[in-house]
N, C-alpha and C positions, 0 to 999 in steps of 0.2 A: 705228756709230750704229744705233740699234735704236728703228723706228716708223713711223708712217703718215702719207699726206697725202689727206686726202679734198678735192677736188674738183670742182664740177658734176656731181654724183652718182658720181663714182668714187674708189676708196679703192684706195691703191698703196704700196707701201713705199717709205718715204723713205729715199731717200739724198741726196748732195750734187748728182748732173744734176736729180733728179726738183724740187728746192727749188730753185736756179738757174732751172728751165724755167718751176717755179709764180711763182720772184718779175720774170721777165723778161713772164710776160704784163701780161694786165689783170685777170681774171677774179678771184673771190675763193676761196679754201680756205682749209683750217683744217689743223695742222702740229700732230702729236700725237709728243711724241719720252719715249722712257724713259731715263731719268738714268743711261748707263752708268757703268762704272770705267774705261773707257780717256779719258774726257776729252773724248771728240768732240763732246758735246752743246753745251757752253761756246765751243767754237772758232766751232761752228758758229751758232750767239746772235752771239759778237760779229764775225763776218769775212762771211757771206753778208747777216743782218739788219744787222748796226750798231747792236747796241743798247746801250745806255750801256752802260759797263763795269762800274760799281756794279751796275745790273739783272741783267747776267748773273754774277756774282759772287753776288747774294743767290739767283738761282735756283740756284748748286752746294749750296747749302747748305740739307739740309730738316731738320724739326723746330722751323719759327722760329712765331712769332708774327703769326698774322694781319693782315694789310695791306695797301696802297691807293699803290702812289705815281705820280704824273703825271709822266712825262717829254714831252720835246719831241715831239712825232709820235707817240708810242704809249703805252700803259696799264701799269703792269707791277700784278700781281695775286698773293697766294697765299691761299687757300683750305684750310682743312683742318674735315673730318668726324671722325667717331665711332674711334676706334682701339683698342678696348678691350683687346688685345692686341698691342696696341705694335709693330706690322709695319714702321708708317712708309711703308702704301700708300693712306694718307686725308689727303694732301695734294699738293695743287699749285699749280703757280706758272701762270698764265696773262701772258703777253705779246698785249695786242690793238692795231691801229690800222684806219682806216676799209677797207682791204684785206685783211686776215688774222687769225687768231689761230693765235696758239702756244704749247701745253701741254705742260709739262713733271713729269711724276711720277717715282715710283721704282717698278720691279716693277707688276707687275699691278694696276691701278685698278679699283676695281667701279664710282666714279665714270665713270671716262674711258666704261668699258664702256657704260654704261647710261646715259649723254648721247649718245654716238656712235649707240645704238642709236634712242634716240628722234628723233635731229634725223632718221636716214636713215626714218622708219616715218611723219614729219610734216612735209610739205612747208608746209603753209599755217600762216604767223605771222605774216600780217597786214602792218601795215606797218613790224614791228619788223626791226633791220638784226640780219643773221645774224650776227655780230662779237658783238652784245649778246645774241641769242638763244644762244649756244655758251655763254656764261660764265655765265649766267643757268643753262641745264638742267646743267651743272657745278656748279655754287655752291647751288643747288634738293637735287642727288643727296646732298651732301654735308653739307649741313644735316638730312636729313630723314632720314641715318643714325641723328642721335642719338636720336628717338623711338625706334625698339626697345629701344634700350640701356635709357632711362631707366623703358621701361614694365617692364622686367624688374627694373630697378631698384626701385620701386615693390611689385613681387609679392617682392622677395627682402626689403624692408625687413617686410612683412606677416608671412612666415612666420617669422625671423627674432625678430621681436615677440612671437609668440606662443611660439616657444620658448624664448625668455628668461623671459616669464611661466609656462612649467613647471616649467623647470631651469635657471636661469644657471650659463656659466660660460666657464672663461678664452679657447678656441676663440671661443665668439660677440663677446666684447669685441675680439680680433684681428681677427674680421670685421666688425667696426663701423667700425673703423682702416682697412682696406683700402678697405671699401666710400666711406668720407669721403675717402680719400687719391683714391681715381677720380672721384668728384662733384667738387673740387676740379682737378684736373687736365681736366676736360672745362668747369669754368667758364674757366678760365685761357684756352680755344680759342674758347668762346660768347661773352664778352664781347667781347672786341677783336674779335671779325669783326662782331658787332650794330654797334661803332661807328663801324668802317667803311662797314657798312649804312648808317646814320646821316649820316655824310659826306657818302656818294657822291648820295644821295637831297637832302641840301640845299644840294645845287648848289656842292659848298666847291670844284670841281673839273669841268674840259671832259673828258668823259670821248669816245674817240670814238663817236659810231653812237649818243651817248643824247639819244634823241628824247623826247617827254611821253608817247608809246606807249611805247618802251622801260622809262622809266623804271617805269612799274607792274610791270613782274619784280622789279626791286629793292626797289621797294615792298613785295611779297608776301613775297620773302625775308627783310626787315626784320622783319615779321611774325611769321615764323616764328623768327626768333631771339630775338625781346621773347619767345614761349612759352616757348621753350625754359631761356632765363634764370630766369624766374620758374621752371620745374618743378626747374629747379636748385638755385635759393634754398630752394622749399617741400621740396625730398625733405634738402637739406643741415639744417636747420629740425629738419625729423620725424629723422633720423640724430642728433642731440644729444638730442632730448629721449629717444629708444629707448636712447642709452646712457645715459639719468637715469634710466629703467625699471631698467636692468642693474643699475647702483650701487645703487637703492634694493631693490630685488629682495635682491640681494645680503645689506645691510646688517640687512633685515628677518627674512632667515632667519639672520644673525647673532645679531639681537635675542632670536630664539626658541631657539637654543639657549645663551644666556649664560642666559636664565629658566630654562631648561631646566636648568641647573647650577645655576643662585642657589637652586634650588627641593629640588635634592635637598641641596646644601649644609648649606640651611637646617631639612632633614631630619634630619640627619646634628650639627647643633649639641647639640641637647639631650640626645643620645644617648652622642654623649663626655662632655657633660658632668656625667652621671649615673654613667659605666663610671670617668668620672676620681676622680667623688666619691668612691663606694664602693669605688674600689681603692685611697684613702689606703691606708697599715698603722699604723692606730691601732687599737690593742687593744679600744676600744669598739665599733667599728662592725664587727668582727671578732667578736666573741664574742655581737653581738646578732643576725647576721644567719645564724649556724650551725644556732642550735635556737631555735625549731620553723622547721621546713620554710618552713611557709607566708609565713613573713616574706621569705624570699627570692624566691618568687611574688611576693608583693605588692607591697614594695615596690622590689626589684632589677629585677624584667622586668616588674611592673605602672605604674610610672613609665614606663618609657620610650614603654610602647604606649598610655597616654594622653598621652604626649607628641606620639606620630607622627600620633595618632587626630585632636589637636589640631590641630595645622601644617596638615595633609591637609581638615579642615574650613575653616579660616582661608581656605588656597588655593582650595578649591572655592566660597567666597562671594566672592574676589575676581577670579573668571576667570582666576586663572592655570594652570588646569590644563584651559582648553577651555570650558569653563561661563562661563555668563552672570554681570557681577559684582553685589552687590547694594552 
């Protein structure tokens, strides 16, 4: 078993005396354990605590979905932040009751880190019970991942935008996919934990240690995850309409070079069909276009370049060749 037990300001490695000695006092601690492979963290949920066996069963198992459930005597919790590279170390499970709380992650937590750092740097919180202050600066670390992510998010949709407006092509429409497929997958984690926010806040549930002081944590959190929802919505939003830029982008430098063909094409018509006429072999048009000379200036290669003269004027009154059309 691999983790800590902090205590009336002391922090010590847990093992199975040190959690026996903590749950044989009275005093309250907080029981930080990391989700081995050998199994001991389970044994030790359900045979020292006694907690339901559904609870510690959902705790082996991470990568679940956000949620909230009341058992008899104690809270069971899980919690997950920002993962943008899929570690699977922006979730936890919290276990609380009016005496302790116990978290359980996988691997190194920057949450666990940076909650354990601030509770030990901030003695005074009032009259809120330390059970709800631990889960609260947990649940706070962890919410408050996703703003980086999504402000980067926000600066990669910008540039992004703009270079679709230079040059589309098939790389950016792949990262349009990508970047929707991670907006999506970070709403799937935003949502159900706002609506547990939501729950837990309108009383659907005896939560322990939540006082009308405590409850403003949860408040603040709820908060923060109604923002975060909405910037999810708004960036998912602008991510459809940047791929309607792409497609039309796309479609429009289609357009200009199909003109671009229709226009020499339509160059190229009156030209055959001059080189077709006067290649008949009929003896008339044969013996008239021999002698003099100038007949086959005039009308063999003089036709065709008031042909071209023509089209090329046509085009330039109708803006198809960049000119204004009248």
């Amino acid at each position: 078993m691999k983790g800590n037990l902090v205590q009336n300001g002391r922090d010590v490695a847990a093992d199975s005396a040190t959690v026996q000695e903590a749950l044989a006092g009275s005093d309250f601690f907080w029981l930080d354990l990391d989700d081995a492979a050998d199994g001991t963290v389970a044994e030790l949920l359900g045979t020292h605590f006694a907690f339901h066996p559904l609870a510690v069963q959902s705790a082996e198992r991470f990568d679940q979905r956000p949620r909230f459930e009341d058992y008899d005597g104690f809270a069971y919790l899980v919690a997950r932040g920002a993962d943008p590279e899929h570690a699977g170390r922006a979730e936890v499970h919290c276990f609380w009751t009016d005496r302790y709380v116990v978290t359980v992650h996988r691997g190194d937590c920057p949450a666990i880190a940076s909650a354990r750092e601030h509770f030990e740097r901030h003695h005074a919180w009032g009259t809120a019970p330390l059970q709800v202050v631990i889960v609260y600066l947990i649940m706070d670390t962890l919410v408050d991942s996703f703003f980086p992510v999504l402000s980067k998010f926000d600066d990669s949709i910008d540039a992004l935008e703009d270079d679709i407006l230079k040059a589309p092509t098939e790389e950016q429409l792949g990262t349009l996919f990508d970047m929707k497929r991670s907006l999506m997958d970070m709403r799937k984690v935003i949502a159900p934990q706002r609506d547990m926010l939501a729950s837990i806040n309108g009383g659907l549930s005896e939560l322990p240690g939540l006082t009308d002081e405590a409850s403003r944590y949860f408040r603040n959190l709820y908060d923060h995850l109604i923002r975060l929802a909405d910037l999810v919505d708004s960036y998912r939003d602008l991510l459809t309409s940047v791929m309607d830029t792409h497609l039309s982008t796309v479609s429009n430098r289609l357009n200009v070079v199909m003109k671009q063909l229709a226009v020499i094409a339509t160059v190229f018509l009156p030209l055959s069909y001059l080189t077709g006429f006067f290649g008949q072999n009929f003896g008339y048009l044969v013996n008239h276009l021999l002698t003099p000379t100038w007949t086959f200036f005039a009308i063999g290669i003089g036709t065709e370049i008031v042909g071209v003269v023509f089209l090329m004027v046509l085009f330039k009154r109708r803006g198809w060749l960049g000119g204004p059309s009248v």
